[in-house]
N, C-alpha and C positions, 0 to 999 in steps of 0.2 A: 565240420563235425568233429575231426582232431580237436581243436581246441573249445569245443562246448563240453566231450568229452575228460580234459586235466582238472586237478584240483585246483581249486581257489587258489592255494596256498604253492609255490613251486618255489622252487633253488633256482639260484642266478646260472648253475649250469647245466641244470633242466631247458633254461630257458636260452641259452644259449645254442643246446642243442635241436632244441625246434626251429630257432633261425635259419639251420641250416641245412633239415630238413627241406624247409620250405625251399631255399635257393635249390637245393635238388629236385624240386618236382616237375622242372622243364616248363615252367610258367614267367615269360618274360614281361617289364615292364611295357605300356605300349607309350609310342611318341604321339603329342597332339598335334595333328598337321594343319601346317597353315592354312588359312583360309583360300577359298578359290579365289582365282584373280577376277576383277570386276569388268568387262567388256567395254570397251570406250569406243570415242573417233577421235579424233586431234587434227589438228588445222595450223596452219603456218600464221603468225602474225602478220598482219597485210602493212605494205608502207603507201599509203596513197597520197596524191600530190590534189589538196581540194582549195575554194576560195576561202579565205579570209570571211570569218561570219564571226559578226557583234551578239551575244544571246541577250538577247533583255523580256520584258516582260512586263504585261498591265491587263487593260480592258478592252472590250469592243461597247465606242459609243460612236453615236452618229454627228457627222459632221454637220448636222442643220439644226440649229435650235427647233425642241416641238414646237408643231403650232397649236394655238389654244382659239377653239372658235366659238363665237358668240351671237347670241339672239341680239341684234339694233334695236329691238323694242321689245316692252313687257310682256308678261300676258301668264297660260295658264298650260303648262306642256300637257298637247294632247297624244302626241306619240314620236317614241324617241326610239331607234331602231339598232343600232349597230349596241355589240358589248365589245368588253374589252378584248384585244387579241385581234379582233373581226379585220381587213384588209376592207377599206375603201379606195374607188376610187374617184379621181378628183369630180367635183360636181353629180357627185350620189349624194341624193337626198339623206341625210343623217337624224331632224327632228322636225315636230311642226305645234305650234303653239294654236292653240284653239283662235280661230280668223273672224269669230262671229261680230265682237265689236267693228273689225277691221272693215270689217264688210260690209256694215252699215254706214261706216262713215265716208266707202269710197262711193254709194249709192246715194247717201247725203250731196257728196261735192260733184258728182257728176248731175244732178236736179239741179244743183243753184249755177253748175258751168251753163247748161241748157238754156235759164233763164237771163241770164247774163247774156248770151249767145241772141235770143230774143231781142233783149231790151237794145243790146249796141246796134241789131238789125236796125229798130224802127230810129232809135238815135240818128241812126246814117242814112236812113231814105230824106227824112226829116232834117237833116243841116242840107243834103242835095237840094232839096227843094226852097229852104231857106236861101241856100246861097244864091240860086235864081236871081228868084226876085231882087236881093240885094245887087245884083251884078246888073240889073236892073231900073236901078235908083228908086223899086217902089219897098225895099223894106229898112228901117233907122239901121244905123250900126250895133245901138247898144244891143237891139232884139236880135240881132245876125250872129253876137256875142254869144246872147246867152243860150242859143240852137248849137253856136260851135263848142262852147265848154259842155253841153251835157253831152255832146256826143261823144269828146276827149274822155270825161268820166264815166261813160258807158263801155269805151273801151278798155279803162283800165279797170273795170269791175271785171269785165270778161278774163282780161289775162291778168289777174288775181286768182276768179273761179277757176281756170285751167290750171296755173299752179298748183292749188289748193289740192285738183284731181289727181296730178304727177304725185304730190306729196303723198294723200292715202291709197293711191294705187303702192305709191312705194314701201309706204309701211303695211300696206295686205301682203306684199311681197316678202317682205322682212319676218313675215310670220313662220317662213321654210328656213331652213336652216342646210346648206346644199355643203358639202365637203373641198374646200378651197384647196388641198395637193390630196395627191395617191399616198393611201400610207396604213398603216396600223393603228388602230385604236388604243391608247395606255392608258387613257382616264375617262370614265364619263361621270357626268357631274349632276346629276340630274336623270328624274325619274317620271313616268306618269303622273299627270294629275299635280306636280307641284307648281308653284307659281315662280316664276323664273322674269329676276331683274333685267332690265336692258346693259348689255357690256359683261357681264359676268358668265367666265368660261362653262361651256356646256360639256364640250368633248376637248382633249389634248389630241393630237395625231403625230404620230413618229415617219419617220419614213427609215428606211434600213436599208436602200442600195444608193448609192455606197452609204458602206460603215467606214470606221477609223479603228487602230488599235492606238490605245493613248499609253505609251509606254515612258519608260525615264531610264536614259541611259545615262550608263554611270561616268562620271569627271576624268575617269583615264579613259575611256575609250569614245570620248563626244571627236574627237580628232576623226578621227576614223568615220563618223558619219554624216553623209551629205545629202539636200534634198535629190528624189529622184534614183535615190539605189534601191536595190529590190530587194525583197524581202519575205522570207516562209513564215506562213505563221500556221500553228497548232493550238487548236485547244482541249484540254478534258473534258469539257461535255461533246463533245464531238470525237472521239477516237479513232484512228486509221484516217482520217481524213486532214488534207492538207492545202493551204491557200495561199496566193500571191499575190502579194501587196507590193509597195512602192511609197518609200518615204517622200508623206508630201510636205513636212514641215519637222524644222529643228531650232526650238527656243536658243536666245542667246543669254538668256540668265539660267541660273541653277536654282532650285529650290533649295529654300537657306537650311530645314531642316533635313535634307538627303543629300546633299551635294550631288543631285541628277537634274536632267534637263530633257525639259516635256518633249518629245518626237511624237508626231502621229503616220502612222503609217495606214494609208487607203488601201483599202480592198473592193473590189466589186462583189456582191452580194444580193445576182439577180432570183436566186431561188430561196433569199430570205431563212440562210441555214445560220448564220451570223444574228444572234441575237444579240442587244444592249444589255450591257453588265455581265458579260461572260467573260473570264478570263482567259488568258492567251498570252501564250511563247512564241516568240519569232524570232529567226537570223536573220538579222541585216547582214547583206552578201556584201563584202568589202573589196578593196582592188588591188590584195596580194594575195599571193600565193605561197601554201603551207606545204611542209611534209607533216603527216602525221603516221602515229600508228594506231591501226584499227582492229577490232577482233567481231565477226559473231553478237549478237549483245543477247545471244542466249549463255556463250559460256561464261558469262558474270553470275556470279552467286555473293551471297551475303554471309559473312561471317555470323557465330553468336553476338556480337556488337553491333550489327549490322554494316560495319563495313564491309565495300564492295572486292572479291577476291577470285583468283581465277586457280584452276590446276593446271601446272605445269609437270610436263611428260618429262622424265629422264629415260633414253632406253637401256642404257646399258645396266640401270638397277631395276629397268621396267616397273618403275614407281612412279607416283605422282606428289607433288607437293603443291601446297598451297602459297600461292601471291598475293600481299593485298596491290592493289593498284587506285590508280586514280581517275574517276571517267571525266571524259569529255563530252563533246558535240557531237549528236547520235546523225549516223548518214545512213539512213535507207534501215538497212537490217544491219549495220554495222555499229560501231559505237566506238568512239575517240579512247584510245589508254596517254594521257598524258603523262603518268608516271608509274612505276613499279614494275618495266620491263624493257628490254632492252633492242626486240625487233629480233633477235635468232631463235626465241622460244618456240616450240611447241604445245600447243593448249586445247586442252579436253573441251570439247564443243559437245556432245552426247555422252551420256551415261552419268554425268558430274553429279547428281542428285544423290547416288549410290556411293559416293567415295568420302574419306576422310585423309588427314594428312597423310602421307606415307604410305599408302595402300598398295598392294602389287596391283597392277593392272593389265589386260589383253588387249593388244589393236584389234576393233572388228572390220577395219577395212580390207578386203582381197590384200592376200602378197602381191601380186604383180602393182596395187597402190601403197604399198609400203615406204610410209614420210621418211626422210633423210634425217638420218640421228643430229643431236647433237650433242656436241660437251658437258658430260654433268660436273655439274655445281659440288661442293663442298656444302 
């Protein structure tokens, strides 16, 4: 109100004298106080002693070529049952082609076996009785002849008509279509009511226990792998979950545009969680032994660049700073720092989402767990 109350207009030691007014009125400047310290946890760098693991990475296919299966004879699909996805197993009926022709013709060849089966009857009473007499000296030869050749040709009419039966019994048979292995349906090829050639695939079937992962490891590290080592494999469409496998095979050439070499490593895959064409990470477990250094692989944060960085605890300025580092090969809930630390650090595991460079910060662990300082840094 003083100063709404002065003229516009004042002298430099009018205004000097309000200055100091003012410093008399018992009204101090206030100080901005720091901010409160941000509550943490901190954890000791771990040094763990683990195997030797190759990282590579590819697909899961199956080790068995599909099978692709086929109608032996033409005709007109009257009903075809499984879709794709569907699980058969081996000798489940899959399709059946209308049997109506089929079926006249094995009634056809079973009436001329019948007649056949007649005629070679009376052929053979008929040369018995001819050869009698002949053996007799009361019938010529040539007639003896010609009782003994129609009975030879009565016989082989007969096991001609029998053939003939085997044959359209065989193609009435051919009209099913029955599932030759266990396995997954990936293709069907054909629909009711079309007419469907003889040989030409109807259904493809997969099978998925075992799969393979078809990986390519890389020219420095093909040393290092041999059939029969075992091996973790993960994939992203499957998360939290983990499989064992076992290298069952390592090309001796390299692919000329990767300088890698094909490895398939087996997995059994009785609950069919392992689908074809899904990708997947695995360590091949090697046969040394490492020291590493591990952290938590929650206290890893991303920088704005997105590289990976951790806080480190100083206590005696009770601040934290930021590291960037290098990760490794994740174990369990831990995760490999292959560089940007030295093994005596202390590092923010909880609260880290809250902090920035240099921030003051508060242990929330009990005093009586109060971590063992160490030397700060410059």
């Amino acid at each position: 109100m003083l100063f709404n109350s002065l003229p516009k207009l004042i002298s430099p030691t009018g205004l000097v004298l309000l200055f100091l007014l003012a410093g008399c009125s018992g009204e101090q400047p206030q100080e901005v106080p720091e901010s409160r310290p941000v509550p943490v946890r901190i954890s000791q760098v771990r040094q763990l002693q683990v195997q030797q693991s190759i990282p590579v990475s590819g697909t899961v296919v199956s080790p068995f070529a599909p099978t692709r299966t086929a109608f032996l004879v033409a005709g007109q699909a009257a009903d075809v049952t499984p879709r794709e996805g569907e699980f058969v197993h081996r000798g489940q009926l899959l399709a059946r082609l209308d049997a109506t022709e089929y079926q006249a013709a094995v009634t056809s060849a079973r009436a001329e076996m019948k007649r056949a089966e007649i005629a070679a009857s009376q052929a053979r009473d008929e040369f018995e009785r001819m050869d009698y007499l002949f053996q007799r000296n009361s019938l010529p030869r040539n007639d003896y002849e010609k009782f003994k050749a129609a009975r030879e040709a009565a016989e082989q009419q007969l096991v001609q008509a029998r053939a003939n039966v085997r044959i359209h019994d065989k193609h009435l048979a051919d009209t099913r279509l029955f599932a030759p292995v266990s396995g997954f349906i990936s293709k069907r090829l054909v629909e009711p009511g079309q007419s469907v050639a003889a040989g030409i695939p109807v259904f493809e079937i997969v099978r998925l226990d075992p799969v393979e992962i078809l990986v390519g490891v890389p020219e420095t590290d093909i040393h290092q792998v041999t059939v029969g080592q075992k091996a973790t494999v993960t994939l992203p469409a499957l998360p939290g979950q983990t499989f064992e496998g076992t290298v069952r095979v390592v090309n001796v050439s390299a692919d000329p545009s990767t300088r890698s070499y094909m490895a398939r490593i087996a997995i059994a895959n009785p609950e069919h969680r392992l689908q074809l064409g899904m990708v997947a990470k695995a360590q091949i477990v090697g046969t040394r032994q490492l020291n590493v250094l591990t952290l938590p692989a929650v206290a890893v944060v991303r920088d704005p660049q997105g590289a990976p960085q951790v806080y480190v605890y100083y206590a005696r300025q009770q601040r934290v700073h930021t590291k960037r580092v290098t990760l490794g090969t994740i174990y369990g809930d831990e995760i490999e720092i292959k560089a940007g630390l030295q093994g005596d650090e202390q590092i923010v595991v909880a609260g880290q989402e809250k902090l920035r460079d240099g921030i003051r910060v508060v242990l929330a662990q009990a005093a009586a767990a109060q971590p063992q300082t160490v030397e700060d840094r410059p």
